[in-house]
N, C-alpha and C positions, 0 to 999 in steps of 0.2 A: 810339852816338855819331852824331849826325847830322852828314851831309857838306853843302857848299856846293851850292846849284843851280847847275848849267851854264848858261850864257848862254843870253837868253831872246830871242829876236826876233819881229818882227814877223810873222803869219801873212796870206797876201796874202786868205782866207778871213776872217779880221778884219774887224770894223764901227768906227767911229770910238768906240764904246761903251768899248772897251779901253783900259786908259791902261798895261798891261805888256804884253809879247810875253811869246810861246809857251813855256813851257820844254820845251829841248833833249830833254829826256826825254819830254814829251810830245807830242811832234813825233814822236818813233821809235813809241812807244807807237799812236798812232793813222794812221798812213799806210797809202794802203792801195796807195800805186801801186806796188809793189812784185809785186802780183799784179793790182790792177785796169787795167794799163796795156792788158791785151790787148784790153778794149773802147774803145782809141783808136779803131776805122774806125766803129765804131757810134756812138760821142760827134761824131765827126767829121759824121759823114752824118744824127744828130739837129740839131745844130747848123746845118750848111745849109739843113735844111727848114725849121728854126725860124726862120732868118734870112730865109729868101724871104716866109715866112708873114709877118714885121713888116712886110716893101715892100709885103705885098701890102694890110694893112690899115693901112699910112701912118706906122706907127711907126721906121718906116728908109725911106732912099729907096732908090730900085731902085740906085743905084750906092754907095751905101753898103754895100746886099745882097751885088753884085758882089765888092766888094772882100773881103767878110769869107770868102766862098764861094771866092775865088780862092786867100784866104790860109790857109783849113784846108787846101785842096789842099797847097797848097804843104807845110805841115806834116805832113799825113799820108804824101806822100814821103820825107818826111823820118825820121819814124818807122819804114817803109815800107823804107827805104835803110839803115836803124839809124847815122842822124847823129843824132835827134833826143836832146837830154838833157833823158833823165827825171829831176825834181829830186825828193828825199823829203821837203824840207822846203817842197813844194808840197802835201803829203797824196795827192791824189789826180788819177787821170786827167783828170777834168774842167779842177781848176784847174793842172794843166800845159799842156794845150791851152791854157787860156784865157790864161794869162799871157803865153803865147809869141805868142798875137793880139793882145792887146794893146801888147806890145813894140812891134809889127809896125805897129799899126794907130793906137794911142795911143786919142783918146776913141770912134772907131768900133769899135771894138773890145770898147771899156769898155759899149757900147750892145745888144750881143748876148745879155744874162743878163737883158733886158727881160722881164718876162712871166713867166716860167722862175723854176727854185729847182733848186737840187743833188738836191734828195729826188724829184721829178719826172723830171729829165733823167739819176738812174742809173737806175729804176723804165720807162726810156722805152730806155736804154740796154740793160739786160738781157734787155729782152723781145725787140728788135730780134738781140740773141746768140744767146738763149733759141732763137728762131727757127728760125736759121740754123744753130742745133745739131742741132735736128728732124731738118732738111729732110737733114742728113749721117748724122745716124745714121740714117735712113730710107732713105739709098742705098745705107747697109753693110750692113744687113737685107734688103735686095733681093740683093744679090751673096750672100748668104750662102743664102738660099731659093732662089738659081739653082744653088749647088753640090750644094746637096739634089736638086732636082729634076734637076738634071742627072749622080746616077749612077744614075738610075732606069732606065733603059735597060739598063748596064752588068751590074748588081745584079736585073733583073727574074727570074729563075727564082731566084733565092736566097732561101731559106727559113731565118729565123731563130727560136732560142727563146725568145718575148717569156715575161715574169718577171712575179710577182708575187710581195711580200714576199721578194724575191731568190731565189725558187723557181720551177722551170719549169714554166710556166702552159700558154703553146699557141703552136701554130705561128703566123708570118706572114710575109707575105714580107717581102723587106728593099725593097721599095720603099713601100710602109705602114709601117715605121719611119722613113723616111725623109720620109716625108710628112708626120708625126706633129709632126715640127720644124719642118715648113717650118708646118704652121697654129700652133704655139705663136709664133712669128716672127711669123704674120700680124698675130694679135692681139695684140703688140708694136708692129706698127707701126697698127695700128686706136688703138690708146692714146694713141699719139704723135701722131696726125692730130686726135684730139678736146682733147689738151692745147692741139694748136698755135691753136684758135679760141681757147680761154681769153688765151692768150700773145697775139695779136695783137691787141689795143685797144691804142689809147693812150693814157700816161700823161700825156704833154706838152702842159703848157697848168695845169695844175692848179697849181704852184705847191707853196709849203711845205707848205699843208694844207688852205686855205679859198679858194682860186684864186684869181685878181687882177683888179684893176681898172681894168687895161689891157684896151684890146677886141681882144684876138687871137681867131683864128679857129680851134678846136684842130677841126674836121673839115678845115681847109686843109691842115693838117702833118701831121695824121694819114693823109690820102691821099699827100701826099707821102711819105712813108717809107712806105707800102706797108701800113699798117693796116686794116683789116677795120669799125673803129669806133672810138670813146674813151669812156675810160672815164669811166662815171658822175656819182661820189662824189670831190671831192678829198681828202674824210678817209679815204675805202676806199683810195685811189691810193697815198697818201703811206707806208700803212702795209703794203700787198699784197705777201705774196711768193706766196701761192698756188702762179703759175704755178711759182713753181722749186721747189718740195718737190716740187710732180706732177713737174714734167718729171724731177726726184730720183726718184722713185716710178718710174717706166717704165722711166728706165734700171736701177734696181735688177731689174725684172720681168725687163728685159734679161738681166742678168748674171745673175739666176739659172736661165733656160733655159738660157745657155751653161753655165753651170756644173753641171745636171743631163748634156746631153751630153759634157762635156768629163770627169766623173767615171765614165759609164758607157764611154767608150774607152779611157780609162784601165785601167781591168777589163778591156774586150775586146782590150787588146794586150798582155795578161800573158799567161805559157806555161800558165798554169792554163784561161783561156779560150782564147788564142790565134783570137780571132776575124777580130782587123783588124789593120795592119801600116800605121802612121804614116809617111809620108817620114821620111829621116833629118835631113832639112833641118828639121823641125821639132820634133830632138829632139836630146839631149847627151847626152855621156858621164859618165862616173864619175872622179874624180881619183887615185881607188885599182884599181875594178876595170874590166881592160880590155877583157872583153865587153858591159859595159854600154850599151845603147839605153834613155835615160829619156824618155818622155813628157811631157819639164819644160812644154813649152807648154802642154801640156793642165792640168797641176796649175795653172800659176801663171791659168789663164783659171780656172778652180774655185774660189782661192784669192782673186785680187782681188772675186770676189761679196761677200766679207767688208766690202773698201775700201767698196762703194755701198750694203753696206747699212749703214754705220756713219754713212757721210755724209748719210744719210734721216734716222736717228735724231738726227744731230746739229740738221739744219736744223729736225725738227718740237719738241725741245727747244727750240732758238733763240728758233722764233715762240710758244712755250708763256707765256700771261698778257703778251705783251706790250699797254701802254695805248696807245690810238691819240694821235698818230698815229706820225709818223714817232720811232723810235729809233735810237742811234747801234748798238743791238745787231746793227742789220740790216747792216751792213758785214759781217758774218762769215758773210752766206752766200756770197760767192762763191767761197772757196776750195772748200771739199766740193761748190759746182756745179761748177768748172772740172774739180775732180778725179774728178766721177762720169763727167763726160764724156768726158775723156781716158783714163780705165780704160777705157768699154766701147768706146770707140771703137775703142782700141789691139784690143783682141779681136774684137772683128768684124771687123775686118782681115786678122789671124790665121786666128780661125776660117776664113772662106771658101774659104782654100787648101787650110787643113789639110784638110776634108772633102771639097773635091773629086781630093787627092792620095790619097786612102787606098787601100788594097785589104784586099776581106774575105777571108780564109783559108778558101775554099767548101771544099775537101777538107777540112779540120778541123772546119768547121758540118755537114758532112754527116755524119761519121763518129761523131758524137754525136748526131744527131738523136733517134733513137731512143731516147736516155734521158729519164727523166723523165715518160712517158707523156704526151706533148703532145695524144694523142688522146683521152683519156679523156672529154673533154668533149664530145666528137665524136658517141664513143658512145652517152653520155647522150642526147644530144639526137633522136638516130637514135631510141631509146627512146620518147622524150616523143611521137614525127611516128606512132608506129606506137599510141600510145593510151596509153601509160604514165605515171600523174602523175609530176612534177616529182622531186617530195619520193623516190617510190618509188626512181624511175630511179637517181637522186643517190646512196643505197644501193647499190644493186646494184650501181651499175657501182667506188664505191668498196671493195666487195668482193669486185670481181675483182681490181681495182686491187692490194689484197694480196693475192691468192692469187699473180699473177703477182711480185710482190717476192719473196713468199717462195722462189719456184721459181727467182726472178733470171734471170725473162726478160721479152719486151715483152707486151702485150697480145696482140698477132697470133699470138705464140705458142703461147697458151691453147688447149684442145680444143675442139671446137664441145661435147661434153658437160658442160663448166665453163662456157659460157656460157648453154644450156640449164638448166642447174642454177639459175641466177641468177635467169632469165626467160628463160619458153617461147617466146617469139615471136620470138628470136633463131635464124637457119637458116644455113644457108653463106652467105647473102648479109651478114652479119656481117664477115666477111674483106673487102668489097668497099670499107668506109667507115673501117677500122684503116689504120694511116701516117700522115705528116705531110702527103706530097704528098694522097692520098685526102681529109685532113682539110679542108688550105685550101681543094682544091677542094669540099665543102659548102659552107663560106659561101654566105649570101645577101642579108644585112641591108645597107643603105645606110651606109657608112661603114666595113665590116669590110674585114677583108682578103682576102673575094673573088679573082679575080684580075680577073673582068671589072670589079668594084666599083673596084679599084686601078689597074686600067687607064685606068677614067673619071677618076679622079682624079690622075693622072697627066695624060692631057690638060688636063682644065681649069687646074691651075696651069701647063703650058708655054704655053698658051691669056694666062693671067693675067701670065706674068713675059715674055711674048714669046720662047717658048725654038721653037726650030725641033725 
């Protein structure tokens, strides 16, 4: 049975085209300032430049400009101060600004959407966000690279057993794990810095789709708000999200480095591993049992990877076969942008303490070292320098590798006549290059874990992030 429509009114978004107002339900249905109000300072400060750009090419007078520049101030205090009412059956950010200028200002007011289109000045608005998102989450990947590099110091003779396939691979130290985060980070924020050229053209000036016929000057207001250029095409413009899927994309790359190291301390702070030992300030208890220390920070930084890569998927759905230009589909990216941002952000916040609070449990890495033949490789390759191919060494040393399992002891403990057995060219000097300490130090390649190689690299990021 169909029910009566709700009362329909006037939308101040409305052309004289219309001879019904809005129904009540589709007013709720399409609003978006219920989330897009938080680019009030950036509609605010498109809005000024775009108003000084009309004085400047004669379409407003300079004290018309004044006026209207004086009176978003006014507004964005107010906003600002949280006096301002947000209305929903204004739809959106834009026309609540606008309405409350208008109020204010009456037909100067009404003269400010000259030149301009909605599809243009949120397109002009998000990028201006988009931005300013960057430049934050690029200070929180700094703080979080300075906690890396700065337990290098603390951590430098600590020798860890780096994995592969969750099996113990070979020694390193823990300041080369530690390093290993801070360049996955880098190149986090290398992503973030080539997004941000994409993001900085402007949108403003273009219009609904085929730009206007007013002579405004969009490299005047493009300088003004601090853009780099403007963009091309007003049918690319009107229809572009690009920038926010990438900048969706990086922060997902984000969260999921966090979420590789926030899984493997997780592991390293069980009694099974017992490697690392998390502040307790960044962990909870159990509601039933009362010896419990949980790692919940770490899980829930693991866990929100889930949130940013659901909200990637969402937005590249979104823009999937859209026709140009501007659609009304595009209003639904900004929740999963707001909400990528505020995930990884809330974590890199986290993160940075959490890693630079930690302590590794050296008497427990030490007392295990020895398992798992971390040297084995060592030996090989000791093998290969003395004339041995590749392929042969790889044998041999993988069957001592069992001989010594079977006996259920380390490599070192083997007789020099079982190593002799394998290949002749092995003599006491054998003993000299078994251990994990003996092992790190072989290193020699650019990039391993060395210590003089870790060392260097240890400088150049204190060098890089300005650490003393």
């Amino acid at each position: 049975m169909s029910q009566s429509n709700p009362a329909s009114r006037s939308s101040p978004a409305q052309s004289g085209v219309f001879s019904t107002g809005t129904d009540a339900r589709v007013e709720k249905f399409t609003e978006s300032i219920s989330f897009d109000r938080r680019l009030y300072a950036h509609d605010i400060q498109g809005s000024i430049g775009h108003a000084q750009m009309l004085a400047d090419v004669g379409v407003l007078t300079a004290d018309e400009a004044n006026q209207i520049e004086a009176t978003l101030n006014e507004i964005l205090k107010e906003i600002e101060s949280g006096q301002f009412p947000f209305r929903e059956d204004l739809e959106d950010v834009h026309m609540n600004i606008e309405k409350a200028l208008v109020d204010r200002l009456g037909d100067i007011g009404r003269k400010l959407h000259t030149g301009r289109s909605r599809n243009d000045q949120i397109a002009t608005d998000t990028r201006m966000w988009v931005r300013d998102a960057i430049d934050h989450i690029d200070t929180l990947l700094v703080d979080l690279q300075k906690s890396f590099v700065g337990r290098c110091k603390q951590d430098a003779d600590t020798i860890l057993p780096a994995y592969t396939h969750m099996q113990r691979a070979q020694p390193v130290l823990a300041p080369h794990y530690w390093l290993a985060y801070t360049e996955k980070l880098e190149r986090d924020r290398q992503r973030l810095a080539d997004c941000r050229k994409r993001v900085n053209i402007c949108s403003l000036g273009t219009a609904a789709l085929a730009g206007t016929t007013i002579p405004i000057d969009r490299e005047n207001v493009a300088k003004r708000l601090g853009f780099e250029g403007v963009a091309a095409n007003s049918l690319d413009v009107s229809s572009d999200r690009d920038y926010i899927v990438e900048f969706a994309f990086c922060l997902t790359m984000i969260a999921e480095h966090l979420s590789t190291w926030a899984d493997e301390w997780v592991l390293w702070s069980t009694v099974e591993y017992d490697f690392i030992q998390i502040e307790q300030q960044f962990c909870t208890g159990s509601s039933i049992m009362p010896q419990k220390i949980n790692p919940d920070v770490c899980e829930l930084i693991r866990g929100k990877s889930a949130r940013t890569i659901g909200n990637l998927q969402s937005l590249l759905v979104l823009i999937k076969g859209l026709p140009l230009a501007y659609n009304r589909d595009l209003q639904e990216d900004k929740e999963p942008l707001f909400d990528s941002f505020d995930t990884v952000a809330a974590c890199l916040e986290l993160a940075a303490p959490i890693v630079a609070g930690a302590t590794l449990n050296v008497e427990t890495i030490n007392s295990r070292l020895d398992r798992g033949f971390l040297d084995a490789t060592t030996l090989m390759e000791f093998l290969i320098k003395q004339g041995t191919p590749q392929r042969t060494a790889h044998h041999q040393i993988g069957s001592l590798v069992a001989l010594a399992m079977k006996r259920k002891c380390r490599l070192c403990d083997l007789e020099l006549a079982d190593f002799q057995a394998e290949n002749s060219i092995l003599s006491e000097n054998v003993y000299e290059i078994l251990g994990v300490d003996k092992a790190v130090a072989a290193f020699q390649s650019y990039g391993s874990t060395s210590p003089l190689e870790v060392e260097k690299q240890v400088t150049r990021w204190k060098k890089q992030l300005n650490l003393n």
